[in-house]
N, C-alpha and C positions, 0 to 999 in steps of 0.2 A: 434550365438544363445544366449551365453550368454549376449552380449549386450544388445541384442532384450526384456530379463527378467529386466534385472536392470532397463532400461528403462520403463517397463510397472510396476513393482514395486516402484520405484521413481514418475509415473507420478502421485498419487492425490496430494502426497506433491508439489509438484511444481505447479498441477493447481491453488491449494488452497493459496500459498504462492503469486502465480501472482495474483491474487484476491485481497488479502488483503494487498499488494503493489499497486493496482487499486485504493483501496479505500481511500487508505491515499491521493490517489490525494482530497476528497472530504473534509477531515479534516484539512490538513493544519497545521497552528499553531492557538495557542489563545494570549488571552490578557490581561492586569490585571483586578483583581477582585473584583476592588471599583463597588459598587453599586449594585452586583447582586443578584436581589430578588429571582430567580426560575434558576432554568437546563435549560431551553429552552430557558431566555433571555440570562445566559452564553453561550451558543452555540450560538445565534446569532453572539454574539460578534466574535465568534472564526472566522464568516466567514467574517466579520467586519475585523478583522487582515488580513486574507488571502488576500482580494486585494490587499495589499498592498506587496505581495511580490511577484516579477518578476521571480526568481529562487532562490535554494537553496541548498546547499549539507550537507549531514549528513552521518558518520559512518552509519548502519544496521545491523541489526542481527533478522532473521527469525527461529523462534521454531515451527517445531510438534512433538510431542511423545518425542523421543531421537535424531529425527532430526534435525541440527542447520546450517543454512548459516549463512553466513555474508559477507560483503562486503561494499564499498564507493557507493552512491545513487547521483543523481546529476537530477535534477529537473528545468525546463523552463518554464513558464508558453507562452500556454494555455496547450502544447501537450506533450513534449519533456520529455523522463525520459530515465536515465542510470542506471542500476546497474552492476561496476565491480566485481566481485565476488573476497575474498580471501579464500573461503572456501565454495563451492568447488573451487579449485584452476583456474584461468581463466573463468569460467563463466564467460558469461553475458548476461544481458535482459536487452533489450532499445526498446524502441518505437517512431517513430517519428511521431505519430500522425495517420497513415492510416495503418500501418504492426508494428506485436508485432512480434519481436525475442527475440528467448530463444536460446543460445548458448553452449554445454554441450561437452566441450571438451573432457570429460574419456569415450565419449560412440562417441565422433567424428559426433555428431546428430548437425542439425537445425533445432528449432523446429518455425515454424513460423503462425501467426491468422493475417487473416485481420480484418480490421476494419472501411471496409468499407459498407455503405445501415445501414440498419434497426437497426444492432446489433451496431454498430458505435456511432447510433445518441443516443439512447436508453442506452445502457450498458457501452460503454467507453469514448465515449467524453466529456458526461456531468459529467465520473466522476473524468477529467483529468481538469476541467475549474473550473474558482473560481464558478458560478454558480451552481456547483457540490454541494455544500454543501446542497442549496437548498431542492436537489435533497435527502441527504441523510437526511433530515431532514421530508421529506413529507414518506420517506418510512420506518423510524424508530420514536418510540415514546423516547423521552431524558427525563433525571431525573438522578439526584446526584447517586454513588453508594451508598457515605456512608454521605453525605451532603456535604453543599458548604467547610466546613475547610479541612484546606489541611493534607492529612495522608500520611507516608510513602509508600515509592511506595511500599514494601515490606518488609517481615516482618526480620527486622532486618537492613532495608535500613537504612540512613542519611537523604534520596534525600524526600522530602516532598513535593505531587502533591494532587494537586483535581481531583477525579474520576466519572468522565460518562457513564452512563450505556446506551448506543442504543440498545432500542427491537425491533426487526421486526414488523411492524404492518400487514404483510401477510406471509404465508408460501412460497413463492415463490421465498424469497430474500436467498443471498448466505449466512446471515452468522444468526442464533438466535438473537445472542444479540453482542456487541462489545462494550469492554472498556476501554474507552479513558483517558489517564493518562496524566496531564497538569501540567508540570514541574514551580518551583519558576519562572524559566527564561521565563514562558509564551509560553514555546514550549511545542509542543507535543511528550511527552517521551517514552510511550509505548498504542498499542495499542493490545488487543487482543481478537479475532473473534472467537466464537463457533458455526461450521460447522450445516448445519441440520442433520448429523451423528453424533453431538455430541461431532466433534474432537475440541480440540483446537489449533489457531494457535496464537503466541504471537509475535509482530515484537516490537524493543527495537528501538529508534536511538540516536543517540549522537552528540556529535561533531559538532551540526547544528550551518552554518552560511547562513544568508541572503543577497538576492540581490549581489551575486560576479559578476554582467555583466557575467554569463557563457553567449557564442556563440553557432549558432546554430550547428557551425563545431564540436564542443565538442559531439555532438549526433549523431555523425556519422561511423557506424559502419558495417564493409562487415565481415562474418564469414568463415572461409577458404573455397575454391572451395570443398576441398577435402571430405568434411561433407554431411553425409546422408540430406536430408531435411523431414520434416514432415509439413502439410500446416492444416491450420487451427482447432490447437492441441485443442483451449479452446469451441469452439462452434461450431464443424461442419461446413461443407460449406454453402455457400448461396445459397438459391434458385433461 
């Protein structure tokens, strides 16, 4: 019984947080900042950069409220995403493209979404594919937060990023607005999503390198027999 609570008290964090781990497929990293007139042509650019990376692994760290994960992220292009978790200790959520696991070892749960038909072609694929960007770009309107010069990521930081502001151009989308932090090194340093409740979620990452040749076997993961399963946690079933 008590599992039963922590688990339905843990789940918007967690849906929210796989969301906004969804969408970073659609952001990617960016590129330098010779010549950019407007936010919209810097953002082209950014997706400009993303073809060109095959996979990628970065440190993570997911914030809401008082809640924080983190964990090593590991990323293939078109489909392919790992997160090992260090906190909570052993998680993991990997998707290979057609089924999302969420793995929650302190509650002994699998939580697992297809992704396959309508909600696939629509909601995760395009926003797992460099084409993704596209996508977030036709459903959010982009503009500087605080112009093109680069300001600390925070106040009191070192680390100097240029900041993007994506607003939803409909109510329909998962997050208000979402602000994209583009680090000296041209990566993507923090991103953070304000819920249509208003919550914030803030994911950080670090440590990113490109293009390592990860393999497809690196994304391959079975969660113990032993684990409740739960099936299509983020969207309901298909009709």
């Amino acid at each position: 019984m008590s599992g039963t609570i922590m688990m339905k008290r843990n789940y918007s964090h967690i849906k929210a947080c796989v969301c906004v781990v969804l969408l970073l497929f659609m952001v990617g990293t960016a590129v330098a900042q010779e010549n950019i007139v407007t936010a919209a042509e810097f953002f082209r650019q950014v997706g400009t950069r993303y073809e060109d990376i095959d996979d990628y692994t970065a440190a993570i760290s997911m914030r809401r409220g008082d809640t924080v994960m983190s964990g090593d992220m590991y990323y293939r292009h078109p489909n392919l995403l790992r997160i090992n978790f260090r906190r909570p200790e052993e998680q993991v959520l990997v998707t290979d493209g057609s089924t999302l696991t969420l793995y929650i070892p302190a509650l002994d749960v699998t939580m697992q979404q297809s992704l396959s038909g309508r909600q696939q072609d629509e909601e995760i694929t395009a926003l797992a594919t460099r084409e993704g960007l596209g996508l977030l770009r036709r459903l959010y309107s982009v503009s500087y937060l605080e112009g093109p010069t680069p300001v600390p990521l925070e106040e009191g930081s070192n680390e100097m990023v240029t900041k993007l502001r994506l607003t939803w151009r409909s109510p329909s989308e998962g997050f208000r607005e979402i602000i994209v932090s583009v680090g000296s090194d041209m990566m993507i340093r923090r991103m953070v999503g304000t819920t249509v409740s208003y919550d914030e979620v803030r994911l950080d990452f670090t440590e990113i390198q490109v293009n390592q040749n990860l393999t497809a076997e690196q994304f391959e993961y079975r969660s113990p027999p032993s684990a409740n399963r739960f099936h299509n946690f983020l969207f309901g079933a298909e009709n």
